[in-house]
C-alpha positions in Angstrom: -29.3 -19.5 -31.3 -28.7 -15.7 -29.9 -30.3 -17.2 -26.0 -28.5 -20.2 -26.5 -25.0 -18.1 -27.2 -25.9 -16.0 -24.0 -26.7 -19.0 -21.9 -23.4 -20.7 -22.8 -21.8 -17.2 -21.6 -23.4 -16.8 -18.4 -21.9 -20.6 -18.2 -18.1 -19.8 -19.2 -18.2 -16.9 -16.7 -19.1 -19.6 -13.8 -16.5 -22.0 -14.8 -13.3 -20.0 -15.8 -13.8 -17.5 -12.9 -14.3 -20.0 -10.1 -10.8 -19.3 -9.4 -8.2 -22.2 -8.3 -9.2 -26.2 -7.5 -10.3 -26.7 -3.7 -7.9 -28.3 -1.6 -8.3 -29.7 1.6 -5.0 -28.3 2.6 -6.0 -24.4 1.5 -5.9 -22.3 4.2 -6.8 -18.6 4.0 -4.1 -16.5 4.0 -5.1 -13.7 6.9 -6.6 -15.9 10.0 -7.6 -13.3 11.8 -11.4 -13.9 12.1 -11.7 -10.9 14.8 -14.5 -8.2 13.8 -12.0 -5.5 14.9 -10.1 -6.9 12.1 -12.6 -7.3 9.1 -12.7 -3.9 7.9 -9.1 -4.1 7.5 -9.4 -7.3 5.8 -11.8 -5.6 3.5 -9.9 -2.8 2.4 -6.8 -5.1 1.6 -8.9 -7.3 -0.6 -9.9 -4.7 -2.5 -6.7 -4.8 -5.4 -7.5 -8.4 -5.5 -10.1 -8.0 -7.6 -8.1 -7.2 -10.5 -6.1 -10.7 -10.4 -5.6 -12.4 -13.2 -8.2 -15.1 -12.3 -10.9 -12.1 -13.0 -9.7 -11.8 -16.1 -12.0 -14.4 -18.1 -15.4 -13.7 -16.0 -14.7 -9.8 -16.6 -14.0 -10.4 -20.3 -16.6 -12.6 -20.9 -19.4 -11.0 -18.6 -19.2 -7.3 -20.6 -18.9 -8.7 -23.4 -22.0 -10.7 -22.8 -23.8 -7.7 -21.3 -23.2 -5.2 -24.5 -24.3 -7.8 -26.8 -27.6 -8.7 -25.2 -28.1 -4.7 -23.8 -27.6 -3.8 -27.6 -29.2 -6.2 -29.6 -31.7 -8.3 -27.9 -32.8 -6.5 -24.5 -35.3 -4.2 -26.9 -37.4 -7.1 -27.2 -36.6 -8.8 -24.2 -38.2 -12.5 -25.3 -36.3 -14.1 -23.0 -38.3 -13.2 -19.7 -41.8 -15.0 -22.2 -40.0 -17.7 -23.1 -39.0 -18.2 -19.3 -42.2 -17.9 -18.3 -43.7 -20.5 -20.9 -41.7 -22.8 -18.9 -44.0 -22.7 -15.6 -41.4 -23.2 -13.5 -42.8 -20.3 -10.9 -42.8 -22.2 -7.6 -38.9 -22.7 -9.0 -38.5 -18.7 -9.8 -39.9 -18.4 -5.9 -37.2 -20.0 -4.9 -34.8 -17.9 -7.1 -36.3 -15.1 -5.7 -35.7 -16.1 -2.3 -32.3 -17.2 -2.6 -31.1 -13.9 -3.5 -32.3 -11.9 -0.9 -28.9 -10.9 0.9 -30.2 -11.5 4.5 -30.5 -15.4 2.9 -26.8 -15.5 2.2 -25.9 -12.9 5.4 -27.7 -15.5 8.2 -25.6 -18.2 6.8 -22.2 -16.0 6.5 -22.4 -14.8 10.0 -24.0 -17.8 11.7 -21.0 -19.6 9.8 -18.8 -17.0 11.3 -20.6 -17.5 14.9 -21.1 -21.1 14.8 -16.9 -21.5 14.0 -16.1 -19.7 17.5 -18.4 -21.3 19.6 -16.6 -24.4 18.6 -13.7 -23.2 17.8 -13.4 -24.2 14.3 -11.5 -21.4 12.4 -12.4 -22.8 9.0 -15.4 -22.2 9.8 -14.9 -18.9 11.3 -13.0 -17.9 8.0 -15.6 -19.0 5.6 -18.2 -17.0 7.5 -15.8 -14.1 7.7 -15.3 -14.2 3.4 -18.7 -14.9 3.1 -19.7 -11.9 4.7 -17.1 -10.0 3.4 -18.4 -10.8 -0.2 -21.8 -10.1 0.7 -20.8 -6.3 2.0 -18.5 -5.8 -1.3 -21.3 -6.9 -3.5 -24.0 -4.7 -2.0 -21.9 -1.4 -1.8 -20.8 -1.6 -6.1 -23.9 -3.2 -7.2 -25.5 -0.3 -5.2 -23.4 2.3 -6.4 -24.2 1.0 -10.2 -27.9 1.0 -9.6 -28.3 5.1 -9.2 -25.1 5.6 -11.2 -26.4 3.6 -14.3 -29.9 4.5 -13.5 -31.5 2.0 -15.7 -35.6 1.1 -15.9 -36.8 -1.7 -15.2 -38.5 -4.1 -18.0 -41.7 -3.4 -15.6 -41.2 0.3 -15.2 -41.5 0.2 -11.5 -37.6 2.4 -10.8 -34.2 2.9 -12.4 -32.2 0.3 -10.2 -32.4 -2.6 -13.1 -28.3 -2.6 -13.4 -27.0 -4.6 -12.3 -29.5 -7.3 -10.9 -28.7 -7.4 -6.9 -30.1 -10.3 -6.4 -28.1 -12.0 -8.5 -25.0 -10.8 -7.7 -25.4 -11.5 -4.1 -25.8 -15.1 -5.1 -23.0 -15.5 -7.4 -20.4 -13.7 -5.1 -21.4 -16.3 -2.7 -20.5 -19.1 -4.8 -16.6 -19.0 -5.2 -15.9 -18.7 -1.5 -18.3 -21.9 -1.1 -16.7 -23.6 -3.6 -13.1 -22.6 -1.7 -13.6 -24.0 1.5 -16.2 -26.6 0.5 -15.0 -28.2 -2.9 -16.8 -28.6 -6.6 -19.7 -29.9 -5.3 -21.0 -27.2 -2.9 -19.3 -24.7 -5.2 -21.4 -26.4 -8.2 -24.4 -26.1 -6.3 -24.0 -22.6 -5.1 -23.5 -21.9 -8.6 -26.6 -23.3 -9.3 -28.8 -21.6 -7.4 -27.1 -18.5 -8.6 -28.5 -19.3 -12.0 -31.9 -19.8 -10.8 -31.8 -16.5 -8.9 -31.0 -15.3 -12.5 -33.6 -16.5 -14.4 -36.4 -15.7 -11.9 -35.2 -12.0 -11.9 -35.7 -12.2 -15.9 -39.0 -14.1 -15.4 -40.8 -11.6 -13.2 -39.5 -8.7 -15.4 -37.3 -6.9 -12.9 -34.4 -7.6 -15.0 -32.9 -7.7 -18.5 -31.2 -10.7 -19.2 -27.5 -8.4 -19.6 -28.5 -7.1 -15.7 -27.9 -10.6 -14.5 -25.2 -11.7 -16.6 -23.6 -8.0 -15.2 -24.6 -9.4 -12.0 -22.8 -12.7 -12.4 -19.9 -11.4 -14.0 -19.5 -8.8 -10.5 -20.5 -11.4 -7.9 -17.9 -14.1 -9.3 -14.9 -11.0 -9.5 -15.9 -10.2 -6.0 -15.9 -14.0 -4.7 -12.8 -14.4 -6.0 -11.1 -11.6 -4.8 -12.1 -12.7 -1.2 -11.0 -15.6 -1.2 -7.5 -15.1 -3.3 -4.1 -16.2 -2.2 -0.7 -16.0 -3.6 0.9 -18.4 -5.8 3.9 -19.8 -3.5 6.5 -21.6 -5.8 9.2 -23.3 -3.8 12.4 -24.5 -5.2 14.7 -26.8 -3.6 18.6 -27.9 -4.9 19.9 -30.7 -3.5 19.3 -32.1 0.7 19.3 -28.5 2.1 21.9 -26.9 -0.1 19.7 -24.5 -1.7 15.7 -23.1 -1.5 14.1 -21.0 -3.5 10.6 -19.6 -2.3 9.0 -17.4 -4.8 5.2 -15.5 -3.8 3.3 -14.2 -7.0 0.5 -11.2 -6.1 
């Protein structure tokens, strides 16, 4: 019941923070795909990630991650049961997946592939992409020798919060921007797999990767955020109201 909760969690945190429904006529707000101009990109997303839309998967994910670090991650059954399931060729693939240079060769050969045929959405998805990527590794760097917890196999004090795993779920909301559900869905996806192979070869507790989900999805969203334009119009051209919500 307790792994089944937890699962349903690490679920919730997917769903409620994959931020607003993808629309063909979305455009990024800053098209300025110039590498002079990331940095500064970077640094302005930065508030973003206290947006109301990181409300839920930062709710959800610590409490998630407190409950299963204070109750369950003593005994840690999850990575057996895992295991019991044979699905290793599956956790290879997990393992894989999260490796940032996966996610960075598709972000900047997104980013390259866009100019050389002049295709700015393109361009721009490489651009957030990589810009997620960078975000993710600097905090869930910074956490690792801050927190400085052991690994359920002893090998270092970098289990919190599971890298991999957030480099695969800060990936997922700027996919699912720019490329609808589906792609969104299935980067999701594979950010769960990534998950449960991290639990399955005992480099992680199970409240690392939901930590790590919880981060990735904030991050992802904060890229990729917009303002909320609400226009009101009175009457043929009497009266407009245009109203931007931060």
């Amino acid at each position: 019941m307790l792994r089944r909760f937890l699962s349903a969690a690490l679920l919730c945190i997917g769903l409620w923070g994959s931020g607003p429904v993808y629309s063909q006529d979305w455009k990024s707000p800053d098209s300025d795909t110039s590498l002079a101009h990331f940095p500064v990109k970077l640094v302005n997303d930065l508030p973003h990630l206290f947006i109301t839309e990181n409300i839920a998967p930062f709710a959800i994910g610590t409490a998630a991650t407190a409950f299963d670090w204070a109750v369950l991650d003593s005994q840690n059954s999850l990575a057996g049961s895992l295991n019991n399931w044979s699905n290793h060729s599956l956790y290879d693939f997990g393992n894989f997946y999260g490796e940032g240079w996966v996610e960075g060769l598709g972000a900047v050969g997104s980013w390259s592939l866009g100019a050389f045929t002049n295709n700015l959405r393109l361009q721009e998805f490489g651009r957030d992409a990589s810009e997620s990527l960078i975000t993710a590794t600097i905090l869930a760097t910074g956490l690792k020798y801050a927190v400085g917890r052991e690994r359920p196999d002893g090998s270092n004090n970098q289990s919190f919060p599971s890298g991999h795993t957030i480099t695969a779920f800060c990936f997922a909301p700027v996919v699912q921007k720019y490329w609808g559900w589906g792609a969104g869905a299935l980067a999701y996806g594979l950010g769960t797999v990534t998950a449960a192979a991290r639990i399955a070869g005992y480099h992680h507790y199970l409240s690392d990767t939901i930590a790590g989900a919880a981060l990735g999805i904030i991050i992802g969203n904060a890229v990729v955020y917009t303002p909320k334009d609400m226009t009101v119009g009175v009457g043929p051209g009497q009266m407009e109201l245009k109203l931007a919500f931060n």
